[in-house]
Each structure stands twice: as structure tokens, then as C-alpha cells.
N, C-alpha and C positions, 0 to 999 in steps of 0.2 A: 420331285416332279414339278412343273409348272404349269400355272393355272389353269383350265380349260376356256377355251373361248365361252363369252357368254350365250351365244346361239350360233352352236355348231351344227355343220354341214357337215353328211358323208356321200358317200359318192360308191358308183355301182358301174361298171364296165361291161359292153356288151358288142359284139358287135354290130355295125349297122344290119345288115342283112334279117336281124331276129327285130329290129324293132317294129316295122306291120305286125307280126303275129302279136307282141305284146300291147300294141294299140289295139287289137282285136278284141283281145283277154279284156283286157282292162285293168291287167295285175301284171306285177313283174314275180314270177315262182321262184319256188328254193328247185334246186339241181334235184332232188328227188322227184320233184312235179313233174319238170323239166320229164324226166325219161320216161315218163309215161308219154308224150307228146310229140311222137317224132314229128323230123319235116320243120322243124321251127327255126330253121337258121343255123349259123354256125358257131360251134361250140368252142368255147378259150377256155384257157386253162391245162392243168396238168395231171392225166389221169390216175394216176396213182394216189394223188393230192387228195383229187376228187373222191373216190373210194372210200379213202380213211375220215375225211369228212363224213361219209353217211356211218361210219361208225361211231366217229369221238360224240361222247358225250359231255353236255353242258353241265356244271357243275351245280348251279343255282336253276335251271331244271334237270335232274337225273334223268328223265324220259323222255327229253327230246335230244335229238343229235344233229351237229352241225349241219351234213348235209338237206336237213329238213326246214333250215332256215335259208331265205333272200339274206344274201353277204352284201354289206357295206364297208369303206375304207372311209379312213377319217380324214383324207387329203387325197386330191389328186395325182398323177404322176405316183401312183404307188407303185412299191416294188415290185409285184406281178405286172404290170404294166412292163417295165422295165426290163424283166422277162419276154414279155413279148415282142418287146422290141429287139431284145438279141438273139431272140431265135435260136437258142441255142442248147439249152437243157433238155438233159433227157426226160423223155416222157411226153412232152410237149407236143400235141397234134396239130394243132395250128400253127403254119408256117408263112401265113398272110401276111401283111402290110400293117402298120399300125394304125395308117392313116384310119383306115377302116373300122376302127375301136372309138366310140364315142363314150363319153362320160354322162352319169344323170347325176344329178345334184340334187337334195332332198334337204330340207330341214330335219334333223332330229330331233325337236322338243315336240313338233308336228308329229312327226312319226310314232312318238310314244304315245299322244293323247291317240289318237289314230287306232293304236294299238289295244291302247285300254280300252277303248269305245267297242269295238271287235271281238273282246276278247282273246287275243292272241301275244302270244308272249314273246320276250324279247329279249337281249341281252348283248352287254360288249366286252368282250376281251381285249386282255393286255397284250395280247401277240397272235400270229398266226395262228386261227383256228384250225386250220387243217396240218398244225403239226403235232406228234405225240404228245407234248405237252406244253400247254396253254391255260392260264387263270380269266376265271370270267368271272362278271358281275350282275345285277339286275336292280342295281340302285343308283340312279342318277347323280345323289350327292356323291358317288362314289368317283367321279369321272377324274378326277384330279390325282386317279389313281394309273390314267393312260401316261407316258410320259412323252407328253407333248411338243416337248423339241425336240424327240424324236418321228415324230409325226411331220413336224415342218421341216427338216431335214432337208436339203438336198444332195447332199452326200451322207454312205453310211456305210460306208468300210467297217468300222465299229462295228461288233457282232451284236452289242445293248443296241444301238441304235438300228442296225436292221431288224429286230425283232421287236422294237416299240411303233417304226414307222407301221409295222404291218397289224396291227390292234384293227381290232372289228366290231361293227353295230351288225348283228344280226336279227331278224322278222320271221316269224315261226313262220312258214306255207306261202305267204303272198304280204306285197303291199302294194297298195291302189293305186294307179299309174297318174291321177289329179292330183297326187302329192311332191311328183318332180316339178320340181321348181325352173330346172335349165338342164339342158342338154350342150355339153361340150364340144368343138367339134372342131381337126386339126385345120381345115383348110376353105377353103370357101366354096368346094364344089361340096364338100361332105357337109356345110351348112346348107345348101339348095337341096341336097339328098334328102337330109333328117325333112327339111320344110315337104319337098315332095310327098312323103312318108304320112306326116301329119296331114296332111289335105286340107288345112285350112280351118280344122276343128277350134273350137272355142270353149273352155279358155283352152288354150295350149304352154309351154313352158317357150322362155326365149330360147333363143339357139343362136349364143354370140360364137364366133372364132377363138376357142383359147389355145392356143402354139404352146401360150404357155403349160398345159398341166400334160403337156404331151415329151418324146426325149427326140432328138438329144436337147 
């Protein structure tokens, strides 16, 4: 495996539409929260996915399960993304635009002190958490255990490398929306969008144009 960056960033996809309700909150929730809260924007993802997330259990905590935690990916342009862009698997309810999908950007070293101060628990797995099987962690020095050029990847035909790009920082319940650091956004009208959204609050996260963390 190779090294982990020294201050890593992950990254949480949503679309624009849900983000006023989560400036409202003040929190970004795990998909469990989520369904108690109709009316909140529109939902991505793939349901069946989602399902087996409120069931898998975390290994390093046995009584929490995936679906009860806020999902992070450790690189942009992840492969659910990529999914979303091709529209084309089954199960998949959203059939929107990509454009539409903006990225948050978080520090993770942030996020854990964050976490520890709240007392809420955390953890990252080495691959897709919402698939049968998945290794997770809860120890920082452990992180050099994601494998990380599969993470930078831009291609991953490779079956190890489509399941290492998809490793996950998961947040038990909620994390506090003053922790995103930047908001991504494909194009320059969905940069005026996100701004609109924000209203000018203080601080707020930047909200540069990145084409790049978006396909093709």
C-alpha cells in the first residue's frame, strides 16, 4: 500500500437541491436520519445498496451499522459518482444530471478531533461499505492500510482497484456543516447556485469550479 497523504480530505456528494435543508440543520445526517425527514431534496444513490447499508455492521463497532453513519469517499470523482453519471444500473432512482451533484470537502484529522469532542464514533474502511463484505478500521495510524493508488486512480478496470478507490470515512448520526471546508461545483451557474444557497453567511466554505473531480 502506499503512504497516506499527510492531511487527508474526504468528500461527500449530494445533490444541490438538499443543500438549504442541510444549511438549515446545521449537520449533514447518515441515511437513517435522512428517512425520518421527508421533503429534504433528492435522493442519489442505489436502493438496494442503501438497504444493506442500514444493516452491515461495523466491525470495530459491532452496534453500529453502516447505514447510521454520514459516508465519506477519500477522492473525488468516486466511483458512485461515475455511476451517476452513466445512468445506467439497476436500482438506481436518480436519473438527473451530474451537473447537479456538488461535492463537500472536509478535512479528516478535523473531523476526528470533531468527533472525539462529541463523542461520536467513527471509522474507515478498505472498500465499499455497502457491500457484503467490507474491512474497517478505527485507528488512524492504521490508514496506510487503504490502498491509496487505488484511491488516486483514474482508471480501475482492475477489480482491487475498483474496490480500493471505494474505501470510506464514515461519522456516526451527523457531522457539523462549519467543518466543510469547500464545496465543488461542475460549472459556473452551479457555483452562483451553491453561493445563492449560502446567502452570504459567514464563515462559509469556498466554492471554486472543479470540472475536474466531475466525469468524463
Amino acid at each position: 500500500m502506499s503512504r497516506p497523504p499527510a492531511n487527508p480530505k474526504v468528500y461527500h456528494v449530494l445533490h444541490l437541491d438538499r443543500l438549504p435543508h442541510v444549511l438549515r440543520a446545521g449537520f449533514l445526517f447518515s441515511d437513517a436520519i435522512m428517512r425520518t425527514r421527508p421533503g429534504t431534496g433528492t435522493t442519489i444513490g442505489l436502493g438496494d445498496v442503501k438497504q444493506r447499508r442500514l444493516r452491515n455492521r461495523l466491525a470495530s463497532h459491532p452496534d453500529l451499522c453502516v447505514g447510521r453513519c454520514v459516508p465519506f469517499y477519500f477522492c473525488p470523482r468516486s466511483v458512485m459518482l461515475y455511476v451517476l453519471y452513466k445512468r445506467n444500473m439497476h436500482g438506481l432512482s436518480y436519473q438527473g444530471a451530474q451537473q447537479s451533484i456538488v461535492h463537500l470537502e472536509l478535512d479528516l484529522r478535523r473531523m476526528v478531533a470533531w468527533c472525539d469532542q462529541q463523542g461520536l464514533r467513527w471509522a474507515f474502511t478498505l472498500s465499499n461499505a455497502g457491500a457484503v463484505f467490507f474491512e474497517d478500521r478505527s485507528d488512524l495510524s492504521q490508514l496506510d492500510q487503504i490502498d491509496w493508488e487505488a484511491v488516486r486512480a483514474t482508471q480501475w478496470a482492475d477489480p482491487d482497484a475498483n474496490e480500493g478507490k471505494q474505501a470510506e470515512f464514515l461519522v456516526e448520526n451527523q457531522i457539523d456543516w462549519s467543518l466543510v471546508e469547500c464545496i465543488g461545483a461542475e460549472d459556473q451557474s452551479v457555483v452562483e447556485r451553491v453561493h445563492q444557497a449560502l446567502g452570504g453567511r459567514s464563515p462559509s466554505p469556498v466554492v471554486p469550479m472543479e470540472r475536474s473531480w466531475h466525469y468524463p
